[in-house]
PDB file with one MODEL, atoms N, CA, C and O in Angstrom:
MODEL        1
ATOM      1  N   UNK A   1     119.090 111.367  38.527  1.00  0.00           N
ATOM      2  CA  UNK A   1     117.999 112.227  38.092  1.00  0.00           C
ATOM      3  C   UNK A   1     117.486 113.008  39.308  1.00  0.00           C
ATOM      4  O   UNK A   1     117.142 112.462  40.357  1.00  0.00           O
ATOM      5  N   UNK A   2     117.454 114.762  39.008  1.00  0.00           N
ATOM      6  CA  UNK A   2     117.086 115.201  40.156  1.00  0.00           C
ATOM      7  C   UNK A   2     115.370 114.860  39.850  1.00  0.00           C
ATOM      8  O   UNK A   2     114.745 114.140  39.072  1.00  0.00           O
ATOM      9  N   UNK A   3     114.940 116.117  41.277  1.00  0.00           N
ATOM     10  CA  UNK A   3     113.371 115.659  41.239  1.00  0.00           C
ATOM     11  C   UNK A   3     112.982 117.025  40.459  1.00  0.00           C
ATOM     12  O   UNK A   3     113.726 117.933  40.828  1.00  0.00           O
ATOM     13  N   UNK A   4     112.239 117.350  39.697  1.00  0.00           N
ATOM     14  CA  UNK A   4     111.647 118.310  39.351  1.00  0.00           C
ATOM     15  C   UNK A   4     110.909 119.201  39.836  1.00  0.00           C
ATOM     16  O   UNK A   4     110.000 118.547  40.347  1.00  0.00           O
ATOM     17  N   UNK A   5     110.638 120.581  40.066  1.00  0.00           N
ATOM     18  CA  UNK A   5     110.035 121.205  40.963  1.00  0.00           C
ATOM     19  C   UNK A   5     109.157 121.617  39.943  1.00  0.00           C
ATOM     20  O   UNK A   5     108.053 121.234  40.331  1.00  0.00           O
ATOM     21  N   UNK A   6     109.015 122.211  38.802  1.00  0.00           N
ATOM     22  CA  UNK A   6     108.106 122.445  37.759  1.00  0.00           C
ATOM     23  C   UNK A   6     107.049 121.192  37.838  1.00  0.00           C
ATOM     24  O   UNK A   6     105.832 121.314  37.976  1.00  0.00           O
ATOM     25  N   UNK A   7     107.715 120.069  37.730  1.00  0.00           N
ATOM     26  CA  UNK A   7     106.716 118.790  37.366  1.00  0.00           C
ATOM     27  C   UNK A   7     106.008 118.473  38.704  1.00  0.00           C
ATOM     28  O   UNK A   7     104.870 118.008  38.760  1.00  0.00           O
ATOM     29  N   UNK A   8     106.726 118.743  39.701  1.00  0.00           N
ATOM     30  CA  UNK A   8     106.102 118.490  41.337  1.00  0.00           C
ATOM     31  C   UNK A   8     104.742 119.721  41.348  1.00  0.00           C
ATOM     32  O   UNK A   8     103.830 119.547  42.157  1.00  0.00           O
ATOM     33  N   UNK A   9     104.719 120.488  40.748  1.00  0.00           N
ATOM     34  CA  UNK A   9     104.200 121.748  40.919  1.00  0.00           C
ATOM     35  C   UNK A   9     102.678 121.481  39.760  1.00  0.00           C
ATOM     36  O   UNK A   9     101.492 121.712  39.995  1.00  0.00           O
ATOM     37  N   UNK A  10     103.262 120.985  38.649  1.00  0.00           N
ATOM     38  CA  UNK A  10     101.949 120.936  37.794  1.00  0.00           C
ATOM     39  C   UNK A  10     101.364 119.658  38.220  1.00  0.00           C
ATOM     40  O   UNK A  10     100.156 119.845  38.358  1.00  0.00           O
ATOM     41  N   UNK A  11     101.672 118.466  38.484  1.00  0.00           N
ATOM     42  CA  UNK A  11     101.289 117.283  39.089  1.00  0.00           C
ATOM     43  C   UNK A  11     100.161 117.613  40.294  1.00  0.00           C
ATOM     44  O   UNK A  11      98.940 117.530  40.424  1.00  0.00           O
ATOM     45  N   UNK A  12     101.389 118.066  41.144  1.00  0.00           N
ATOM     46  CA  UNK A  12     100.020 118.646  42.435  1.00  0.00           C
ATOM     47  C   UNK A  12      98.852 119.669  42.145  1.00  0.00           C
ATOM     48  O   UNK A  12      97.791 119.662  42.770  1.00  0.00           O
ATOM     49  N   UNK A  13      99.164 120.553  41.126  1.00  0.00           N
ATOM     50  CA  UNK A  13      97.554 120.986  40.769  1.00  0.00           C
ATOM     51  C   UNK A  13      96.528 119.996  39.814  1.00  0.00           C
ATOM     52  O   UNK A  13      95.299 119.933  39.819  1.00  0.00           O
ATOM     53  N   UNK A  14      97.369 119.372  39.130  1.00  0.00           N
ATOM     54  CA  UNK A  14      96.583 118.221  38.453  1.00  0.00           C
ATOM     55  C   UNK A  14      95.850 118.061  39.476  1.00  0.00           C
ATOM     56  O   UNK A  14      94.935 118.740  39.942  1.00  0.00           O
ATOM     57  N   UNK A  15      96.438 116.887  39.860  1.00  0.00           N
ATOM     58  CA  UNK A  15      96.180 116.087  40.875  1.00  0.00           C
ATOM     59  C   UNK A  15      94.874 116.680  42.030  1.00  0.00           C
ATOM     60  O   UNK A  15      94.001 115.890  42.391  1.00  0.00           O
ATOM     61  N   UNK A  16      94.880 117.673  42.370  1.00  0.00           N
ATOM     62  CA  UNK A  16      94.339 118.380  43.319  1.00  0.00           C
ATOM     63  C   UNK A  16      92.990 118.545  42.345  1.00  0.00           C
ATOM     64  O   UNK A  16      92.110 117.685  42.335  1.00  0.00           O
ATOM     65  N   UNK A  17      92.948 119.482  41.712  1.00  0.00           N
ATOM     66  CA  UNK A  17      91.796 119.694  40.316  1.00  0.00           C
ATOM     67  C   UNK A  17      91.330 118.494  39.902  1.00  0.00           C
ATOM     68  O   UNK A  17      90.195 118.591  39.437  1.00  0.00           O
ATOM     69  N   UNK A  18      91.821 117.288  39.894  1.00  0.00           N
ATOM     70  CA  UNK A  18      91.348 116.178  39.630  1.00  0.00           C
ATOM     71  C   UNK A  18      90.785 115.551  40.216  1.00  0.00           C
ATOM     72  O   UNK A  18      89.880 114.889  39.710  1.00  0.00           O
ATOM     73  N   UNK A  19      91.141 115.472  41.837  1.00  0.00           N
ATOM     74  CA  UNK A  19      90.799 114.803  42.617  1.00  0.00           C
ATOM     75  C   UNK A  19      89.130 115.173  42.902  1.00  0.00           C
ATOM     76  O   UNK A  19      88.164 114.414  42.813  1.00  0.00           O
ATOM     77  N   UNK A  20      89.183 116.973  43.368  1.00  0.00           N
ATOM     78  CA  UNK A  20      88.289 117.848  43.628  1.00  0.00           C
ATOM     79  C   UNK A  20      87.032 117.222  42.232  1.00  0.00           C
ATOM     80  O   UNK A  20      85.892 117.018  42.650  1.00  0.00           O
ATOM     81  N   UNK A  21      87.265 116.975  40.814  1.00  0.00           N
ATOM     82  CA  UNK A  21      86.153 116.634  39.519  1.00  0.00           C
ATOM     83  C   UNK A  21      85.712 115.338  40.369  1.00  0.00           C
ATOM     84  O   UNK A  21      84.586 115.427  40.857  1.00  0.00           O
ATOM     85  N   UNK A  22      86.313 114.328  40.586  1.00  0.00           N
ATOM     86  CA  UNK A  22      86.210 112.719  40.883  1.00  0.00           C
ATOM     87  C   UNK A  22      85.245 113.178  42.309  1.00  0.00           C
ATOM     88  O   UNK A  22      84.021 113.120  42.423  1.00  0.00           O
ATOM     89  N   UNK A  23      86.276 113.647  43.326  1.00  0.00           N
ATOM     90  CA  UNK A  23      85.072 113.391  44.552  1.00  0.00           C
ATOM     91  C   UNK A  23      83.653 114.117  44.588  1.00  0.00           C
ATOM     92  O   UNK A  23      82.748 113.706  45.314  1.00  0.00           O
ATOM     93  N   UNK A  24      83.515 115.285  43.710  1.00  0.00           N
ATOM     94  CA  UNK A  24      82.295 116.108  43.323  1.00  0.00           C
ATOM     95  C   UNK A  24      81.372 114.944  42.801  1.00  0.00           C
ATOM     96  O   UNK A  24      80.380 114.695  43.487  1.00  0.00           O
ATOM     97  N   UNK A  25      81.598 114.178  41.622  1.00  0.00           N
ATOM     98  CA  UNK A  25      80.960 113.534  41.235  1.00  0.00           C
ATOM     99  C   UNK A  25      80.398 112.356  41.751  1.00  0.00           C
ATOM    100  O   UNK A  25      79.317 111.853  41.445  1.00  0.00           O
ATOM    101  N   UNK A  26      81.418 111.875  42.741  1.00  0.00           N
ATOM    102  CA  UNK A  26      80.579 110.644  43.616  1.00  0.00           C
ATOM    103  C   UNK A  26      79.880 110.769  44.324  1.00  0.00           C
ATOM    104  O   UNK A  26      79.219 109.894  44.885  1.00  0.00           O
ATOM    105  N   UNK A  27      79.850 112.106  44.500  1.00  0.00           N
ATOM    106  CA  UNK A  27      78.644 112.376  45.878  1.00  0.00           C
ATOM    107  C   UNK A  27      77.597 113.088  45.465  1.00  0.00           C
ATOM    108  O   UNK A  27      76.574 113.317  46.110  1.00  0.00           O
ATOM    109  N   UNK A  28      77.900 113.491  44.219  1.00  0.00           N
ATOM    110  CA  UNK A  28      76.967 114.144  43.931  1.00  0.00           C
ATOM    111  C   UNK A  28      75.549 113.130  43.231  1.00  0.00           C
ATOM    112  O   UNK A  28      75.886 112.078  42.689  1.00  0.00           O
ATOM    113  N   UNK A  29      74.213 113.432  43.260  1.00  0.00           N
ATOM    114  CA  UNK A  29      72.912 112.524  42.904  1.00  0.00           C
ATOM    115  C   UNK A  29      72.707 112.896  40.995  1.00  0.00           C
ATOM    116  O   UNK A  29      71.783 112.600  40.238  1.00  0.00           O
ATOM    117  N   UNK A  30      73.784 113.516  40.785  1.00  0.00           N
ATOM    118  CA  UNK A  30      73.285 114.231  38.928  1.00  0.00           C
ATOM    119  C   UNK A  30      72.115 115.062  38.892  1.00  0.00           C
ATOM    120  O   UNK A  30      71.453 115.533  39.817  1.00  0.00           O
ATOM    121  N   UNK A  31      71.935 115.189  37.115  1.00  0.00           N
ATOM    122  CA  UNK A  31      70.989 116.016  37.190  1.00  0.00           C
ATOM    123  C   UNK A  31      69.938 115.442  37.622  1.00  0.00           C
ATOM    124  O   UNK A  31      69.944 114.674  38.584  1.00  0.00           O
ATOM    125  N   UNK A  32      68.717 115.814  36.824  1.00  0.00           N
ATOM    126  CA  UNK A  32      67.161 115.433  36.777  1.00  0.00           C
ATOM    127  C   UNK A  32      67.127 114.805  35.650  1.00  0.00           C
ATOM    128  O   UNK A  32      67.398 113.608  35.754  1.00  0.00           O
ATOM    129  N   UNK A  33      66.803 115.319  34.208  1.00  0.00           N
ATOM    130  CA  UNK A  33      66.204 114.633  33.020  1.00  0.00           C
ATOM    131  C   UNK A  33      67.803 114.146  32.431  1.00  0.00           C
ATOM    132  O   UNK A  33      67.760 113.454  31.414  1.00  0.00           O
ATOM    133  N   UNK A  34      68.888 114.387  32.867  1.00  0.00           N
ATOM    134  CA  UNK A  34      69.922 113.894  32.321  1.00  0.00           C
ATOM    135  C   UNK A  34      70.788 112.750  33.099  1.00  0.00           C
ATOM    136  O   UNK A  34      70.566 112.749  34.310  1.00  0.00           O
ATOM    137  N   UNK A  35      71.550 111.961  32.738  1.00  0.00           N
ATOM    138  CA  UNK A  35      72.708 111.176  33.328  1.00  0.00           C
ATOM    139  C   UNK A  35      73.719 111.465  32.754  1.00  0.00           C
ATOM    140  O   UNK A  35      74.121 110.740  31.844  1.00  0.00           O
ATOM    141  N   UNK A  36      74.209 112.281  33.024  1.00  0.00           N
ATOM    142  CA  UNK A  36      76.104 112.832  32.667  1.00  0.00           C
ATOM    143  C   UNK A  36      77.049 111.688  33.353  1.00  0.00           C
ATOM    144  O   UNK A  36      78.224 111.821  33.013  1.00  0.00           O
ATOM    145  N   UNK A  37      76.843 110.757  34.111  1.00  0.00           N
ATOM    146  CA  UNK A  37      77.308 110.768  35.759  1.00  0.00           C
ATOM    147  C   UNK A  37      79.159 110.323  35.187  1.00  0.00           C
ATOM    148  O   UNK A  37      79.322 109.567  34.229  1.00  0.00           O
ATOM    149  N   UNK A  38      80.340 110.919  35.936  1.00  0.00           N
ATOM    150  CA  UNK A  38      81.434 110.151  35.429  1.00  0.00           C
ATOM    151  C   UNK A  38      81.746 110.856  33.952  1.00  0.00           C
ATOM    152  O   UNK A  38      82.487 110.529  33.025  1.00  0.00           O
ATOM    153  N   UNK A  39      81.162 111.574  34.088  1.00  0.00           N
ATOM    154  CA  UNK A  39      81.656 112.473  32.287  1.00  0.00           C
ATOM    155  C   UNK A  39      82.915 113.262  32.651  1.00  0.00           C
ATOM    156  O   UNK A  39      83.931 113.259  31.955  1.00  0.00           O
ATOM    157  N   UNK A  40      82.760 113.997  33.895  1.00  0.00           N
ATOM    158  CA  UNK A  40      84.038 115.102  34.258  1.00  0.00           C
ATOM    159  C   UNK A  40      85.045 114.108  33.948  1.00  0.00           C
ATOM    160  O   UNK A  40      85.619 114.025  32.862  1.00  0.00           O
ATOM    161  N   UNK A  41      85.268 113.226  35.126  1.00  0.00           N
ATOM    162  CA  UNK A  41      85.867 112.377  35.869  1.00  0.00           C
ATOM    163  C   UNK A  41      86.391 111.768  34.275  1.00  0.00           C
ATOM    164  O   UNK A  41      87.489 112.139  33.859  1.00  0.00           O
ATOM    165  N   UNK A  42      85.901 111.228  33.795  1.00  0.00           N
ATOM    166  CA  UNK A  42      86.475 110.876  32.166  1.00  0.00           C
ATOM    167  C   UNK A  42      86.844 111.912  31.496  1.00  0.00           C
ATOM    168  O   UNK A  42      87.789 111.490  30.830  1.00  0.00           O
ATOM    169  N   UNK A  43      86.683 113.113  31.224  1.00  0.00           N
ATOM    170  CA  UNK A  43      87.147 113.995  30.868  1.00  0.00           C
ATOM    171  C   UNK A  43      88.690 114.547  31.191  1.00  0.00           C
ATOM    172  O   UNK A  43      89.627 114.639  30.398  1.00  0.00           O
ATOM    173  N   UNK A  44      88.664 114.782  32.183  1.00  0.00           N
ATOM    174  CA  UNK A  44      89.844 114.771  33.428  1.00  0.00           C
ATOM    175  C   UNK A  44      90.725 114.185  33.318  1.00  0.00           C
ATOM    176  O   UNK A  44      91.820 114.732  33.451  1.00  0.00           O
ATOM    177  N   UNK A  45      90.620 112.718  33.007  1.00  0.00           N
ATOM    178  CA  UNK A  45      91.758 112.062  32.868  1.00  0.00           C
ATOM    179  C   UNK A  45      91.742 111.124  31.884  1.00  0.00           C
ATOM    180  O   UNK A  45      91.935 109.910  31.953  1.00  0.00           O
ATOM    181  N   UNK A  46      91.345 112.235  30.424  1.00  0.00           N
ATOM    182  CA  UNK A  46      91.306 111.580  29.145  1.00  0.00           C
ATOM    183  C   UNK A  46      92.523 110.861  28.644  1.00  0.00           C
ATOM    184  O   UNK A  46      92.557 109.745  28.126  1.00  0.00           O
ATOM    185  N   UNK A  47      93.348 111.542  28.842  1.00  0.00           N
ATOM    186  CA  UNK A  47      95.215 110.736  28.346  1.00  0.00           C
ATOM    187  C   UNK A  47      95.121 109.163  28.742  1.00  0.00           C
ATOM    188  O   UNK A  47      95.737 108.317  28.093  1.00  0.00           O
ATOM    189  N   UNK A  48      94.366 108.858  29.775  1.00  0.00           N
ATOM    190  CA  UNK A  48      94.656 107.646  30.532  1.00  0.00           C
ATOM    191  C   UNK A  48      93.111 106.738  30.281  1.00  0.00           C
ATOM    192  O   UNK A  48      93.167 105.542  29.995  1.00  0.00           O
ATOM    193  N   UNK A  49      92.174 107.240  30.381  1.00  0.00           N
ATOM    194  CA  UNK A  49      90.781 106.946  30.322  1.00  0.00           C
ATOM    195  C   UNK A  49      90.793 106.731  28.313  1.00  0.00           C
ATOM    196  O   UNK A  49      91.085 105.727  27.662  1.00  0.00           O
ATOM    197  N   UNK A  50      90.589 107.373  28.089  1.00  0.00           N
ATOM    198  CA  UNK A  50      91.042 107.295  26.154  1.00  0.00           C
ATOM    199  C   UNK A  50      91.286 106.226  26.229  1.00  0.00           C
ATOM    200  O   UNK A  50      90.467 105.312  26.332  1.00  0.00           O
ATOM    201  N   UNK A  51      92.519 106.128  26.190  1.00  0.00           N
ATOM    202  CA  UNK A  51      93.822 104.878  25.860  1.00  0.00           C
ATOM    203  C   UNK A  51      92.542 104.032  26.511  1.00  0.00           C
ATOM    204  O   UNK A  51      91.481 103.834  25.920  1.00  0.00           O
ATOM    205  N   UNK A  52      92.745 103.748  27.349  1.00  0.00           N
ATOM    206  CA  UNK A  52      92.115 102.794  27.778  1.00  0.00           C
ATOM    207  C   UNK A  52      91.079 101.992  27.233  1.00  0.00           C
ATOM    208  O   UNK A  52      90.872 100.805  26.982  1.00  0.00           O
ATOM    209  N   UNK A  53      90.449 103.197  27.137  1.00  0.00           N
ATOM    210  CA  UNK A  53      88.959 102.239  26.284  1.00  0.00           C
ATOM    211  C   UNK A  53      88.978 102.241  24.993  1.00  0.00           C
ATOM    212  O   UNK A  53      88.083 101.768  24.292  1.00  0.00           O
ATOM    213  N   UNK A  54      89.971 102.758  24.602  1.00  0.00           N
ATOM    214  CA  UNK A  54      90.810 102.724  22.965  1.00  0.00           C
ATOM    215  C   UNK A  54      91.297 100.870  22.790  1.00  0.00           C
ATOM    216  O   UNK A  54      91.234 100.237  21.736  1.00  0.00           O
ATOM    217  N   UNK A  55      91.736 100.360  24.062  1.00  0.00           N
ATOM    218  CA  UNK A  55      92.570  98.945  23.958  1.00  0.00           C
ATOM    219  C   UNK A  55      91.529  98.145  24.582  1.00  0.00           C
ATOM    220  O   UNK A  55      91.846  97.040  25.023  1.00  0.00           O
ATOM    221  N   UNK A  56      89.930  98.687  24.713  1.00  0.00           N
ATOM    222  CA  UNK A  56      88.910  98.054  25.001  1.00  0.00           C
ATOM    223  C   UNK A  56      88.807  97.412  26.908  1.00  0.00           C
ATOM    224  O   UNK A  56      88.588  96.379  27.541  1.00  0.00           O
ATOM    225  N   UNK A  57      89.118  98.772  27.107  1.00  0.00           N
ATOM    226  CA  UNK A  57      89.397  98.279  29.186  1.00  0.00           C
ATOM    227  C   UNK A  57      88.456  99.525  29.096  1.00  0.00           C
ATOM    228  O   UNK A  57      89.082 100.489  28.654  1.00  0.00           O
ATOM    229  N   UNK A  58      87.361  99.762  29.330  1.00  0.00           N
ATOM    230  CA  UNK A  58      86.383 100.995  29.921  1.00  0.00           C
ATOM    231  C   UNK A  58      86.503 100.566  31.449  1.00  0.00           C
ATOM    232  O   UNK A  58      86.369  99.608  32.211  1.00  0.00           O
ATOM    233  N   UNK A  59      86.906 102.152  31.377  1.00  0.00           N
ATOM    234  CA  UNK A  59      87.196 102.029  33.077  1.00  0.00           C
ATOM    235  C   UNK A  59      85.767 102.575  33.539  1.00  0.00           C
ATOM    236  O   UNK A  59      84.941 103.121  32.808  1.00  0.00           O
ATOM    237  N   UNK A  60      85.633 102.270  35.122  1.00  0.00           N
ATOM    238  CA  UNK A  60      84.480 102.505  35.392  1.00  0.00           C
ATOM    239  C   UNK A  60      84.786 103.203  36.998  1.00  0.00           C
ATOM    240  O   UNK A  60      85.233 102.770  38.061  1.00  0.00           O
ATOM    241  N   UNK A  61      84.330 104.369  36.554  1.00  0.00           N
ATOM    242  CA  UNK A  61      84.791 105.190  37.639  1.00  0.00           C
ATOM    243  C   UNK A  61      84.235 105.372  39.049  1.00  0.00           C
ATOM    244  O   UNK A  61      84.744 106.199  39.806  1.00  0.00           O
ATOM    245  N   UNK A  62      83.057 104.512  39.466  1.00  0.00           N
ATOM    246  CA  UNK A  62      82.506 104.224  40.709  1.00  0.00           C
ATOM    247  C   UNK A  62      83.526 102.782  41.247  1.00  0.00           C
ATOM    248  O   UNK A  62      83.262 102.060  42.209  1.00  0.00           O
ATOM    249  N   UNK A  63      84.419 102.682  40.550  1.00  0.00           N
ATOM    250  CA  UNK A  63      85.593 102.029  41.263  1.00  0.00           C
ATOM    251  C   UNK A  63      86.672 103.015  41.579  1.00  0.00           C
ATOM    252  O   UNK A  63      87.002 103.856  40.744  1.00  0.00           O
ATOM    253  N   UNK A  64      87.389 102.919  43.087  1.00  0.00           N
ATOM    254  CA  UNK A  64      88.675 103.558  43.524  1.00  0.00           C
ATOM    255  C   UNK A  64      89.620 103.129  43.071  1.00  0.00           C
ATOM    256  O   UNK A  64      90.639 103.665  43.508  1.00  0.00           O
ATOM    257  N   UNK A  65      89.832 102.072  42.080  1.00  0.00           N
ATOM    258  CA  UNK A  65      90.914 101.153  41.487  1.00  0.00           C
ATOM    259  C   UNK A  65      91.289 101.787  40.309  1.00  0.00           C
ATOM    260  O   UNK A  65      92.358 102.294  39.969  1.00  0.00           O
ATOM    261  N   UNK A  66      89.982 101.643  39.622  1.00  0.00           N
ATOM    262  CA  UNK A  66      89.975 102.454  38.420  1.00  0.00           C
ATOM    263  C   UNK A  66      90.488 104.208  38.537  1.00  0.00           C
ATOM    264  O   UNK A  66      91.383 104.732  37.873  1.00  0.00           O
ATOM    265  N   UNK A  67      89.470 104.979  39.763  1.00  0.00           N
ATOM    266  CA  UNK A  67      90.073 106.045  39.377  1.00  0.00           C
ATOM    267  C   UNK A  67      91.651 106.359  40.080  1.00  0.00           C
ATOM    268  O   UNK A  67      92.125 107.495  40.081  1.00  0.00           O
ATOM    269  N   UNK A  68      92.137 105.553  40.479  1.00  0.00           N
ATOM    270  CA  UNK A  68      93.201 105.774  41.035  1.00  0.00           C
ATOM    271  C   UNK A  68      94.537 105.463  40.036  1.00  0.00           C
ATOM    272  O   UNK A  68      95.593 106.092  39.971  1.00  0.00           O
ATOM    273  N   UNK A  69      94.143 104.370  39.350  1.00  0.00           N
ATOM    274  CA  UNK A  69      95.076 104.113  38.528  1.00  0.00           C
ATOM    275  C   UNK A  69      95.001 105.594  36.946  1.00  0.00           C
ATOM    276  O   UNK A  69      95.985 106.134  36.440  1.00  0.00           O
ATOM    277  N   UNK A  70      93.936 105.769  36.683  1.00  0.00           N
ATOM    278  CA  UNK A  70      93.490 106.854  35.676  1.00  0.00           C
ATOM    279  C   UNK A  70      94.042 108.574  36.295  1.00  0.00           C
ATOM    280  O   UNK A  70      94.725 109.247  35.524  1.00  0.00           O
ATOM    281  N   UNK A  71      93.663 109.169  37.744  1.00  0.00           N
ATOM    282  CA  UNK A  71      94.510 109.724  38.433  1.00  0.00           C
ATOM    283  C   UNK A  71      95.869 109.679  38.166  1.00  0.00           C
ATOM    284  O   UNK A  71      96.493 110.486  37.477  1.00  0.00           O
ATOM    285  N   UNK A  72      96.324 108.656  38.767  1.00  0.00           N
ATOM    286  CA  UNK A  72      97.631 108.406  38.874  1.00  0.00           C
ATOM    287  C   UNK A  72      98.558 108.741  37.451  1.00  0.00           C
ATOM    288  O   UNK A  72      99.522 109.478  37.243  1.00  0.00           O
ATOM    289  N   UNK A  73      97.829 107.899  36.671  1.00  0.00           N
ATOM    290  CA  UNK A  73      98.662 107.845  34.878  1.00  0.00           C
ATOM    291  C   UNK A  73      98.948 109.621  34.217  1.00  0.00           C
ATOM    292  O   UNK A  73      99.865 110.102  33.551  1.00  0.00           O
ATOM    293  N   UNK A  74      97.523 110.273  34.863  1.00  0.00           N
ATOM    294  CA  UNK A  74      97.773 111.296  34.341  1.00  0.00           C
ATOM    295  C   UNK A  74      99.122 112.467  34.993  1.00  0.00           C
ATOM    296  O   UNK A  74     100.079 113.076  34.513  1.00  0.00           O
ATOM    297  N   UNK A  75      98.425 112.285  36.449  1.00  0.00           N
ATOM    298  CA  UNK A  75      99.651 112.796  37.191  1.00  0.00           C
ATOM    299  C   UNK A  75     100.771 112.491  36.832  1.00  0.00           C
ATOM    300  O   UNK A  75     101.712 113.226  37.129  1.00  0.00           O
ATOM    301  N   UNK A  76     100.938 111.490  36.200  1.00  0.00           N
ATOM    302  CA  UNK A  76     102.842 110.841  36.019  1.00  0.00           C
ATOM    303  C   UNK A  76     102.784 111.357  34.639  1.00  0.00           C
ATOM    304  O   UNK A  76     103.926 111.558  34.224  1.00  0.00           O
ATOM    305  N   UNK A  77     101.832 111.654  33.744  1.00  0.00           N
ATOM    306  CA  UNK A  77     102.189 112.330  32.524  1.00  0.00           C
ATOM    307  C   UNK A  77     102.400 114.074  32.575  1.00  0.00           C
ATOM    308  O   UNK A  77     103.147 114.637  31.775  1.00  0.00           O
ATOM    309  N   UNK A  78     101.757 114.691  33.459  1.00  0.00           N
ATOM    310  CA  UNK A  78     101.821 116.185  34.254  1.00  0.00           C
ATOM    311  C   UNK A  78     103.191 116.483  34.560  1.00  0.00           C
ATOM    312  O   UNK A  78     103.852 117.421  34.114  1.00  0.00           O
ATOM    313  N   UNK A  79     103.649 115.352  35.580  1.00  0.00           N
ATOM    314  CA  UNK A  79     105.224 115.807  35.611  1.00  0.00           C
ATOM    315  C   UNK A  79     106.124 115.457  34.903  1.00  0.00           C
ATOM    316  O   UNK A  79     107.101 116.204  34.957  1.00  0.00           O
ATOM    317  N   UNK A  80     106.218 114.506  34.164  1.00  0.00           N
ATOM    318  CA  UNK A  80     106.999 113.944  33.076  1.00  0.00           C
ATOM    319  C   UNK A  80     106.919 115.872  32.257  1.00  0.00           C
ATOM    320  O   UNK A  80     107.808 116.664  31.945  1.00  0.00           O
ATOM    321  N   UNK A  81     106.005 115.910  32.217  1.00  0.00           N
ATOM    322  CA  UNK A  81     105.923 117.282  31.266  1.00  0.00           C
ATOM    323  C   UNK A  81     106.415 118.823  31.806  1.00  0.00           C
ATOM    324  O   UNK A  81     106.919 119.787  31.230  1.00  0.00           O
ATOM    325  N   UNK A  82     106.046 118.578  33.073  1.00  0.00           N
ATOM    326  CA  UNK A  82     106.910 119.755  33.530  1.00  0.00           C
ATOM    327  C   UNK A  82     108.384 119.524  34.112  1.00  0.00           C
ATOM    328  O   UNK A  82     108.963 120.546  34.481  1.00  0.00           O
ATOM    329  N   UNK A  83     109.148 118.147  34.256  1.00  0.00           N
ATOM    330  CA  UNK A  83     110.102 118.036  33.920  1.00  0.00           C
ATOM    331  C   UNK A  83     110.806 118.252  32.419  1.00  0.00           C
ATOM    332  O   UNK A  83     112.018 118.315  32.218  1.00  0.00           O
ATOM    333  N   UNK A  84     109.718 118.355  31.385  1.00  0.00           N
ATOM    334  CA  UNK A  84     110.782 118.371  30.133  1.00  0.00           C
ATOM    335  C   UNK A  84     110.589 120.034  30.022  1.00  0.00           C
ATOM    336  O   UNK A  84     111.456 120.755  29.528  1.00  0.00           O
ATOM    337  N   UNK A  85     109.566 120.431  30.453  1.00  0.00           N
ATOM    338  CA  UNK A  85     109.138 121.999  30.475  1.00  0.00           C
ATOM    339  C   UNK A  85     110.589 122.546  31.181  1.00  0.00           C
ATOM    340  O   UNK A  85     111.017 123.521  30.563  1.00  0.00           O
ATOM    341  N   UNK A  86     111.216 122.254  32.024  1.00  0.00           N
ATOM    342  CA  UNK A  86     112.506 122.215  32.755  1.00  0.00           C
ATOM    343  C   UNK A  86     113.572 122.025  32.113  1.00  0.00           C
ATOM    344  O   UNK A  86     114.538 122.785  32.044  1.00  0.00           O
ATOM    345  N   UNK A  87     113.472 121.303  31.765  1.00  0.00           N
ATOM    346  CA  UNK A  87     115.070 120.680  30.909  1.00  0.00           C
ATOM    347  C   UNK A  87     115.271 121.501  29.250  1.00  0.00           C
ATOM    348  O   UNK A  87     116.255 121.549  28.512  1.00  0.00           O
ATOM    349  N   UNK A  88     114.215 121.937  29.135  1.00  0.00           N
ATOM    350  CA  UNK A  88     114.131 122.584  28.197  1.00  0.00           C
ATOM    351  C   UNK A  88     114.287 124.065  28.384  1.00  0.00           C
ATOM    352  O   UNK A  88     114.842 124.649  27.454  1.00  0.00           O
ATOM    353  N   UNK A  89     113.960 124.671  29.254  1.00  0.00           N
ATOM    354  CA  UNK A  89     114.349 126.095  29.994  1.00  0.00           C
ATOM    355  C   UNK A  89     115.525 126.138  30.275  1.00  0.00           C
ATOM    356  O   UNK A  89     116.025 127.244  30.072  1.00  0.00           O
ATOM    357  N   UNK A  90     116.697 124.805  30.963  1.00  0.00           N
ATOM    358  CA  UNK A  90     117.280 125.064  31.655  1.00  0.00           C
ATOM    359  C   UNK A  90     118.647 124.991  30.437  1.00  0.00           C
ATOM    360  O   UNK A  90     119.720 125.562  30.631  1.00  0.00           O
ATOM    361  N   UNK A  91     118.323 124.155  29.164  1.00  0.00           N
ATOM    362  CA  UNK A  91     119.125 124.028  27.991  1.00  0.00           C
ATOM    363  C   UNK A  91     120.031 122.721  27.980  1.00  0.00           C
ATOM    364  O   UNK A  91     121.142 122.663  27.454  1.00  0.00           O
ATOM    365  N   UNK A  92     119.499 121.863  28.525  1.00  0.00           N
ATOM    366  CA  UNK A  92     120.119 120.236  28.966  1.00  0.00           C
ATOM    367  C   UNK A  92     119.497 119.453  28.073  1.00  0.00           C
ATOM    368  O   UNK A  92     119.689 118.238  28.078  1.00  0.00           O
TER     369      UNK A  92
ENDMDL
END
């Protein structure tokens, strides 16, 4: 299996855009009359965060465990997809 350059390509903007929602939010103090806190950050990496608390695991995103593994799942679903985005262009 080669490596994909489509899937290397949408992964790393994931990834990058994702990272950029997650570290905004930890540093950031929220609003005033609201607590959003961790909404992006769940948003972001709904494919993985969903499921999750779909099979009753609420991840909790002031853990690096949590968002790393939720990160991670999505990124590996990003390129999985721009590898088939590939294989499908290329007629394989």
């Amino acid at each position: 299996m080669t490596v994909s350059k489509t899937g290397m390509v949408l992964a790393a903007l994931y990834a990058a855009g994702a990272g950029w929602v997650v570290w905004t939010e930890r540093v950031s103090t929220g609003g005033g009359w609201i607590n959003l806190r961790f909404m992006g950050s769940y948003l972001v990496t709904f494919p993985v965060a969903g499921l999750a608390e779909w099979l009753g695991m609420k991840l909790d995103f002031r853990r690096s465990v949590d968002v790393v593994l939720a990160v991670g799942g999505c990124t590996a679903i990003f390129y999985f997809v721009g590898w088939g985005i590939e294989r499908v262009v290329r007629g394989r």
